[in-house]
C-alpha positions as MATLAB code, in Angstrom:
seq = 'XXXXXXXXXXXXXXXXXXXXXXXXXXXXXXXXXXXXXXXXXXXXXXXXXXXXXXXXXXXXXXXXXXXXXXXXXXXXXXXXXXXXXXXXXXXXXXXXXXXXXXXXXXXXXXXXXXXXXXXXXXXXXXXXXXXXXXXXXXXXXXXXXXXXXXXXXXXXXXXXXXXXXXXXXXXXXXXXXXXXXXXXXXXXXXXXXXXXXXXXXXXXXXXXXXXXXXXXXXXXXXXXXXXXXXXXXXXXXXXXXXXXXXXXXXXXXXXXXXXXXXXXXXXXXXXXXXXXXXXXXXXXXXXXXXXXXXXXXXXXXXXXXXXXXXXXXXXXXXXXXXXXXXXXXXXXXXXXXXXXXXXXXXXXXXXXXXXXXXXXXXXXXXXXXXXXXXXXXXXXXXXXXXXXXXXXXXXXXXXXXXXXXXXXXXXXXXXXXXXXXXXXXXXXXXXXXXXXXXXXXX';
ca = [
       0.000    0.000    0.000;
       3.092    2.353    0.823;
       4.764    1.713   -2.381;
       1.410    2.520   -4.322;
       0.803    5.563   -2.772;
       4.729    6.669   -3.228;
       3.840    5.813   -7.035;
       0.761    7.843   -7.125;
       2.866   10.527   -5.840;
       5.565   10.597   -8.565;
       2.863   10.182  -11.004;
       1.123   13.026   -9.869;
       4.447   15.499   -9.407;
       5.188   14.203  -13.150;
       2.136   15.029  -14.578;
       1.751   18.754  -13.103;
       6.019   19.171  -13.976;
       4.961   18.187  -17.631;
       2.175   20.627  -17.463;
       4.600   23.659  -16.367;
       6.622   24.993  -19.620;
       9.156   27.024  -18.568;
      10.885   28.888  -21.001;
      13.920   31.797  -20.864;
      13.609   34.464  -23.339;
      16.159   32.552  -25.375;
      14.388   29.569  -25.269;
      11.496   30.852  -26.110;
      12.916   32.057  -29.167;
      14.392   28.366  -30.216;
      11.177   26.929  -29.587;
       9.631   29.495  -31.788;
      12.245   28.391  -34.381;
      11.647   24.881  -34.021;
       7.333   24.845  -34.357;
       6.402   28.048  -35.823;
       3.988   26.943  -38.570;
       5.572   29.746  -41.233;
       9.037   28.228  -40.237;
       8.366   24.582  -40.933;
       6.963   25.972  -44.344;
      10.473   27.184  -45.159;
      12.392   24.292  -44.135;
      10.129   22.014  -45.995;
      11.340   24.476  -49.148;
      14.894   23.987  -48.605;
      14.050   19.780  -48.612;
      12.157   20.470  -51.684;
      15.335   22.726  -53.261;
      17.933   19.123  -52.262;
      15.104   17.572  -54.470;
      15.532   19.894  -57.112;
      18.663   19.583  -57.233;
      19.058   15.907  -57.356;
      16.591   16.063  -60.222;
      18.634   18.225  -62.171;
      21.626   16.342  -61.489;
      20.066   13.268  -63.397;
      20.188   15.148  -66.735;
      24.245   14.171  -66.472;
      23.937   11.159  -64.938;
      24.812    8.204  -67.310;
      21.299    6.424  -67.942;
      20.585    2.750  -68.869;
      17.451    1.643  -70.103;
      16.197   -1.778  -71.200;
      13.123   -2.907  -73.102;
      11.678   -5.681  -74.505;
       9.461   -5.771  -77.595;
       7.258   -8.256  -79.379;
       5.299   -8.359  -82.245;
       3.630  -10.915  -84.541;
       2.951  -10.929  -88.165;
      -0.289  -11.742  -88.706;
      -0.501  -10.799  -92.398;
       3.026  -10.696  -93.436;
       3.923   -7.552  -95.392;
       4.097   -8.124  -99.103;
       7.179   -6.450 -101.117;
       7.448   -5.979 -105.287;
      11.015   -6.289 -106.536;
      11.973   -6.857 -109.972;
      11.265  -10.242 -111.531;
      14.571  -10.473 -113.118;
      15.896  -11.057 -109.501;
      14.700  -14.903 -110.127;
      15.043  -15.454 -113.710;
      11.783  -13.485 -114.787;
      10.620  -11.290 -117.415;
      13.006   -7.182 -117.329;
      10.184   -4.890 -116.308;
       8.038   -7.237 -114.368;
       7.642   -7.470 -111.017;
       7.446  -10.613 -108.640;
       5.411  -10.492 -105.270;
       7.547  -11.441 -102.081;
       7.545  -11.642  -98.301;
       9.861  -10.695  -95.885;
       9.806  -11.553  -92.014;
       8.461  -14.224  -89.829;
       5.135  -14.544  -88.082;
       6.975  -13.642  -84.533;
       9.254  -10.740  -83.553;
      10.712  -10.903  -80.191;
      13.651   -8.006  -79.584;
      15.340   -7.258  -76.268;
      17.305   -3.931  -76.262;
      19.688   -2.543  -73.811;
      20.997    1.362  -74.305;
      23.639    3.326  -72.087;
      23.353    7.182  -72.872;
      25.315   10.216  -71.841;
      25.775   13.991  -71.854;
      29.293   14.534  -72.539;
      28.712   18.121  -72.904;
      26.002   20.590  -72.619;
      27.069   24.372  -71.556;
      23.470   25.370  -70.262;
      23.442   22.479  -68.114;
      26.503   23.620  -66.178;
      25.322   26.759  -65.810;
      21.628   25.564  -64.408;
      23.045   23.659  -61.912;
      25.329   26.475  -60.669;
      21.596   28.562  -60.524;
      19.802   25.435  -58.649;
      22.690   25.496  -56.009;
      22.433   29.671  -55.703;
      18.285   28.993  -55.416;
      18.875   26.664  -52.520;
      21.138   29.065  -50.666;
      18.698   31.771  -51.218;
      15.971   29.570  -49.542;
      18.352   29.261  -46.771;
      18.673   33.010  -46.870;
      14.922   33.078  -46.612;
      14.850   30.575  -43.790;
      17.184   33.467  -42.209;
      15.159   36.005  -42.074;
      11.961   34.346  -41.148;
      14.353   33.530  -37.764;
      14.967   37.079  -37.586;
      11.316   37.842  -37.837;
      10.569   34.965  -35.303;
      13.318   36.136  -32.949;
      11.872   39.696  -32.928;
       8.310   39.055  -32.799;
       8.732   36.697  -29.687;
      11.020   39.037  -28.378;
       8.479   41.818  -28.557;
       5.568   39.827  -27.270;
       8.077   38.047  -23.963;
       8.445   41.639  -23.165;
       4.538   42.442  -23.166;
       4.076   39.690  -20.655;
       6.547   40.701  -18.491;
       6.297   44.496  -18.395;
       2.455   43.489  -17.503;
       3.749   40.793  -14.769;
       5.727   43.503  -13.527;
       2.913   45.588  -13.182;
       1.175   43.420  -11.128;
       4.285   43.129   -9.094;
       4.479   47.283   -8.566;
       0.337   47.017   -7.940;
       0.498   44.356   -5.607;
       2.842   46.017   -3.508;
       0.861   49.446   -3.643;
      -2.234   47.396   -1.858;
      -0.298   45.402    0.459;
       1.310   49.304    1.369;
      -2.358   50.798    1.070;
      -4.048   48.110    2.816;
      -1.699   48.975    5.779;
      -2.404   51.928    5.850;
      -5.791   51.552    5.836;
      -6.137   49.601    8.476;
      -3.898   51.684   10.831;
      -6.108   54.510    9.744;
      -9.004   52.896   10.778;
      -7.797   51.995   14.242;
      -6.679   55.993   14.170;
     -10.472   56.770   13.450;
     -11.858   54.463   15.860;
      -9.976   56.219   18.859;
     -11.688   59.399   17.608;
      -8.201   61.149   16.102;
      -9.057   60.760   12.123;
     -12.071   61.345    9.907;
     -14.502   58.817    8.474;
     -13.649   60.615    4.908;
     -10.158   59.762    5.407;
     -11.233   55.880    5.770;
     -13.599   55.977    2.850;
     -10.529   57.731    0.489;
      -8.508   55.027    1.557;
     -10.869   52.096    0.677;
     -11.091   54.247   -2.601;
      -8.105   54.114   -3.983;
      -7.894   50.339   -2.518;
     -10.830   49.426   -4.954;
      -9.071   51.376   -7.597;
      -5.790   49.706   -7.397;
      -8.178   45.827   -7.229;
     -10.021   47.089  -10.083;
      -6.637   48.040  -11.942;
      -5.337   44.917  -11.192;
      -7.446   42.693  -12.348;
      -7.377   44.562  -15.526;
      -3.750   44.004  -15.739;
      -4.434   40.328  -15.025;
      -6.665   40.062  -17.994;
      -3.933   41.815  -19.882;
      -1.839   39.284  -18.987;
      -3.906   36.265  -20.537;
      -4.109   38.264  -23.494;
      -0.406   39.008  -23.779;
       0.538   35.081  -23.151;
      -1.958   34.229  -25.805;
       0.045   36.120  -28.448;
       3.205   35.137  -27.449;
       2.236   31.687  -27.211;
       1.090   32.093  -31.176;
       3.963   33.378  -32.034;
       5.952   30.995  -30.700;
       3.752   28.113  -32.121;
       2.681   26.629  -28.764;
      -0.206   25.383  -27.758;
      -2.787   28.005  -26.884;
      -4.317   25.678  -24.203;
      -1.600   24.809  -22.321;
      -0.012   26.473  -19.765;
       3.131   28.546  -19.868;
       5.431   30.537  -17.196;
       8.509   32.712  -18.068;
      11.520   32.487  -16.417;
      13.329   35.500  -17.001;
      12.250   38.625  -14.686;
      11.486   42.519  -16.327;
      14.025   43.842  -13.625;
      16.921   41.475  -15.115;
      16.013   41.844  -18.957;
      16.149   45.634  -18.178;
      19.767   45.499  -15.872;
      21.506   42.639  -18.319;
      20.705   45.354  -21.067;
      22.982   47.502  -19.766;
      20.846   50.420  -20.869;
      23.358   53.110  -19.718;
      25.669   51.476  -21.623;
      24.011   51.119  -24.978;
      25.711   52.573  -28.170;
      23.288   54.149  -30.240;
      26.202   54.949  -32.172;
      27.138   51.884  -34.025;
      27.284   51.869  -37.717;
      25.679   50.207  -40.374;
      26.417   47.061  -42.114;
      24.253   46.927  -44.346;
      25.003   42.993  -45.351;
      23.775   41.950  -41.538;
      20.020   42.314  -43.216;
      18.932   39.203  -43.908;
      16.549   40.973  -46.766;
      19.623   42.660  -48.242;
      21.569   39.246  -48.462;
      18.215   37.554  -50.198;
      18.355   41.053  -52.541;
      22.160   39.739  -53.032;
      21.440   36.921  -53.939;
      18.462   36.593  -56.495;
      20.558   39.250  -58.155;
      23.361   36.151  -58.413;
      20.463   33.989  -59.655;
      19.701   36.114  -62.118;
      23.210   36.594  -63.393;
      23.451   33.124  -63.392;
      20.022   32.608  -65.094;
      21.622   35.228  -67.570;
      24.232   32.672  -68.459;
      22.418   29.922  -69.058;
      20.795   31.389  -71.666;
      23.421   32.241  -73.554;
      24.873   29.084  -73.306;
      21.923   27.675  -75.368;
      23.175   29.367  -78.368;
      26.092   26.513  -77.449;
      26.159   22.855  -79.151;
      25.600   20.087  -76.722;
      27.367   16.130  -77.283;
      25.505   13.381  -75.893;
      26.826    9.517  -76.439;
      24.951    6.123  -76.740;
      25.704    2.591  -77.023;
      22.761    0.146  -77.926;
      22.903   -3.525  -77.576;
      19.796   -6.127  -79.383;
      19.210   -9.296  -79.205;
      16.356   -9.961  -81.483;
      14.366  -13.665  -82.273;
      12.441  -14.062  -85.389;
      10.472  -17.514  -85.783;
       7.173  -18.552  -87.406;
       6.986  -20.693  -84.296;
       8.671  -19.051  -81.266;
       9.017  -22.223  -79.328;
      10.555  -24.087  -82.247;
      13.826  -25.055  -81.301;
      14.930  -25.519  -84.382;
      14.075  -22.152  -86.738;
      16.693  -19.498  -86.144;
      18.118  -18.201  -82.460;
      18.563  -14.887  -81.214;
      20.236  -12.609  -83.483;
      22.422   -9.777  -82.143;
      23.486   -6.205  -83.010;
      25.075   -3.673  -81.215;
      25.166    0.175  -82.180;
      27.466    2.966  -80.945;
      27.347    6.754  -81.673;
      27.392    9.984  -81.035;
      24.491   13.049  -81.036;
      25.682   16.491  -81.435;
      22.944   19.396  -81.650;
      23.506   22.720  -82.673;
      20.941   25.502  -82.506;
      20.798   27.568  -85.530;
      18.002   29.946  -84.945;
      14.759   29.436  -82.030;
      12.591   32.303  -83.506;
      14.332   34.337  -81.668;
      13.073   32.806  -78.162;
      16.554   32.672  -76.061;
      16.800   36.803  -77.263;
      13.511   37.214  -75.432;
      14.385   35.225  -72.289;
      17.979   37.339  -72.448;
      15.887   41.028  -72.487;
      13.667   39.890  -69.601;
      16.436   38.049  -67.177;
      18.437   41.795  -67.949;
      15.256   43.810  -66.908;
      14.923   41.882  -63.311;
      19.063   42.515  -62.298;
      18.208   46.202  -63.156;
      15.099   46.161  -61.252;
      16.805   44.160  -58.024;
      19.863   46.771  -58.638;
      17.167   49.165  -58.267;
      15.574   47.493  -55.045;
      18.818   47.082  -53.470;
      19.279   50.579  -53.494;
      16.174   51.363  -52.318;
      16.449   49.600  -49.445;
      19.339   50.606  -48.319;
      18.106   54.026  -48.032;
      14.909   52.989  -46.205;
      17.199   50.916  -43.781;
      19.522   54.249  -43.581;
      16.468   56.004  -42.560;
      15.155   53.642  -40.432;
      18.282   53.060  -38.422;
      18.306   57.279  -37.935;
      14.660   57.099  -36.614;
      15.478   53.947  -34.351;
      18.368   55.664  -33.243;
      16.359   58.892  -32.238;
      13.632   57.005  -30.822;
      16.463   54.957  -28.608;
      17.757   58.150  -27.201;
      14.601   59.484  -26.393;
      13.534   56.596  -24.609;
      16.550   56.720  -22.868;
      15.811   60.488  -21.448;
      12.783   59.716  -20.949;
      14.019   56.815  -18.374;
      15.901   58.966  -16.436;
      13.666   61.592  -16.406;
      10.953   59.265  -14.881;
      13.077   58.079  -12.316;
      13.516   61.645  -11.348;
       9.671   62.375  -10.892;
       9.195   58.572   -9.164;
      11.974   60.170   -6.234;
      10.121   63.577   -6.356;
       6.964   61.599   -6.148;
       7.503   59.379   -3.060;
       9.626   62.602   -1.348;
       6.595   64.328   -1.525;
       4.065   61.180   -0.358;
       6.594   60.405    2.817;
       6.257   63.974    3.741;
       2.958   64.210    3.046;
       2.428   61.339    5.501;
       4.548   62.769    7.709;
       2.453   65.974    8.299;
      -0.781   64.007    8.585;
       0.470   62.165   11.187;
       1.183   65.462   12.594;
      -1.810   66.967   12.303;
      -0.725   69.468   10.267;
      -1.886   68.108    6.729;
      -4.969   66.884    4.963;
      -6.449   62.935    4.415;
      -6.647   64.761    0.858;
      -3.058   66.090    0.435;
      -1.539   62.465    1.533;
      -4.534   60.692   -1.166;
      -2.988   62.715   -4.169;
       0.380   62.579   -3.144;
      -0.033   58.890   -3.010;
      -1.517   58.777   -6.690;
       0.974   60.999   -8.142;
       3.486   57.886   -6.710;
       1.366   55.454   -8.483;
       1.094   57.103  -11.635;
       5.149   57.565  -11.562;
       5.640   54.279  -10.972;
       3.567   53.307  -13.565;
       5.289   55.331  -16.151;
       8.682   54.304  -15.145;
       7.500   50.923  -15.868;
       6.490   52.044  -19.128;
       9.604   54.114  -20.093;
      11.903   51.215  -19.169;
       9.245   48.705  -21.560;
       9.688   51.689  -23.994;
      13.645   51.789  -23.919;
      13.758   47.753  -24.283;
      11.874   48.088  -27.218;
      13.572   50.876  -28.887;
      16.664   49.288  -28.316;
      14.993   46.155  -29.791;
      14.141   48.148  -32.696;
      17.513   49.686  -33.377;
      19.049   46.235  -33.142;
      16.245   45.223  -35.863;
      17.267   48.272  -37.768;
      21.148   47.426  -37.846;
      20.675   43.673  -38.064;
      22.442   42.587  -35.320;
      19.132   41.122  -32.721;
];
């Protein structure tokens, strides 16, 4: 009975261990990678480019075929040749058959390309389009990694909320209570009991807001990160440690540009190399191509096939060579030459684009980064004004010498700092987020 109840117990601690996920900002971000729907997508592409390629291959691949072929005469084929072949009459003819009633043939061929220019060329263009599906495959991480990034931080700056609220009632509550005692021995107004259970309700109400917020937030992280929307999920890394590991004060919001850390710059890089490539491989049609063959037959030809004694198998073997040379394809490869030229202009084009949009974009991340930054500091500033003001506030209530109403709104105005602290930090995260997005470098 023992031992079955220690069982129970393991089975019990394993089931609500395998219901906990617990998951780092990092990890978060490899399991993202590992069962985001889009991302499976693209590495399903990159299995289909290895098949691609492997199809292409077989164009050069020495092939060997085999086939067997029968046939039977049944009305043989009847042939005029002259009749002086047998002794007749110049200028007549005489009526004879060739073949047998049964044709059986067995062939065996062994065909190559010795040379073909275009096909060098395409398979230099299916290798490029597999790297640029694993340039594609890049940048969806990069979109993963800073989507989940964006919505781990949402969670926490929300937990953290509830953190800075829950401390607030436990203060207020406190307070509240000694207040009441105060007002029951006569020395403090109902009024300043009823403000007090005020801004208590408030602060429930708020968090229970932020609490829904929270569901909401986990929801879209979870869907980002491809995980089951049902299931449970707790994060491991705090606001307060995202925020000091930073090193926000240490941030340099002066680091160039490379533009090649953009994964959309690289895929811009290389379709332009496809299309070069592409480029080539037209022009190599104008090219002859050589191809080889050998051809073995063994072929049996009897009125009776089973008749041992009409003729046996009869072989022949054939060797030679194919060469091709295009002499004019109404004009089709000229076509396919003006069009492959308009798309490298066009991605010249695009990549030149972009890299002024990612020029501006890294001076608008940049500003925004710096602001955020002020802005930090600056609401650390009014927090210490704030609770300056509330402790002496509180002081000259319990003195006598200030208002239940002075101490309520000196308490708010510590609230409301808080909260936009919170908020400024959340801001700076992200705009440091975003200027790492901007450079490449997240």
């Amino acid at each position: 009975m023992k031992n079955q109840f220690s069982i129970l117990v393991l089975l019990l601690i394993s089931y609500a261990s395998s219901g906990q996920q617990l998951f780092s900002l990092e990890e978060a971000i490899d399991y993202a990678i590992s069962n985001n729907g889009n991302m499976k997508i693209e590495q399903l592409k990159l299995v289909d480019a290895d098949g691609k390629i492997q199809e292409y291959k077989s164009i050069g691949v020495p092939k060997l075929t085999a086939s067997v072929d029968y046939s039977r005469n049944i009305q043989i084929p009847v042939s005029l040749v002259p009749a002086e072949f047998f002794g007749g009459q110049a200028g007549e003819f005489a009526k004879v058959q060739f073949g047998l009633n049964n044709n059986l043939t067995g062939n065996l061929q062994l065909s190559a390309l010795l040379f073909d220019g275009s096909y060098l060329q395409g398979l230099k263009a299916q290798r490029l389009y597999k790297d640029l599906i694993s340039r594609e495959i890049n940048l969806k991480e990069y979109e993963i990694r800073t989507n989940v990034t964006k919505a781990y931080l949402a969670v926490l700056i929300a937990e953290k909320n509830i953190e800075v609220l829950n401390n607030n009632i436990s203060n207020l509550t406190k307070v509240r209570n000694e207040t009441k005692i105060i007002y029951q021995n006569g020395f403090a107004e109902k009024l300043d009991v009823e403000r007090l259970e005020l801004s208590l309700e408030n602060l429930n109400s708020e968090k229970k807001n932020v609490l829904r917020l929270i569901d909401l937030s986990s929801n879209v992280l979870k869907f980002q990160m491809g995980y089951p929307l049902q299931d449970p999920i707790n994060l491991t890394d705090a606001f307060d440690n995202i925020v000091n590991e930073s090193s926000i004060q240490k941030m340099d919001n002066e680091e160039d540009l490379v533009i090649a850390n953009r994964p959309e710059f690289r895929i811009l890089e290389e379709t332009e190399r496809l299309q070069h490539i592409q480029l080539k491989v037209i022009k190599s049609g104008y090219y002859p191509s050589l191809s080889a063959f050998v051809t073995h037959q063994q072929s049996l030809q009897r009125n009776n096939l089973f008749d041992g004694d009409e003729p046996g198998l009869l072989p022949a073997t054939i060797a030679g060579l194919s060469l091709r040379i295009p002499i004019f394809d109404g004009n089709e490869k000229k076509g396919q030459t003006l069009q492959t030229k308009v798309a490298i202009e066009t991605l010249q084009i695009q990549k030149e684009e972009f890299i002024k949009a990612v020029q501006l974009q890294v001076l608008n991340a940049k500003t925004a980064f710096i602001n955020a930054k002020q802005t930090v500091e600056s609401r650390r500033r009014s927090l210490d004004l704030a609770e300056k003001i509330y402790k002496t506030t509180q002081i000259k209530y319990k003195e006598g010498v200030g208002s239940s109403l002075e101490t309520t709104q000196a308490e708010q105005e510590v609230y409301t700092a808080q909260s936009n602290l919170i908020n400024a930090l959340y801001d700076v995260i992200v705009a440091k987020t975003d200027l790492d997005i901007a450079l490449g470098t997240i």
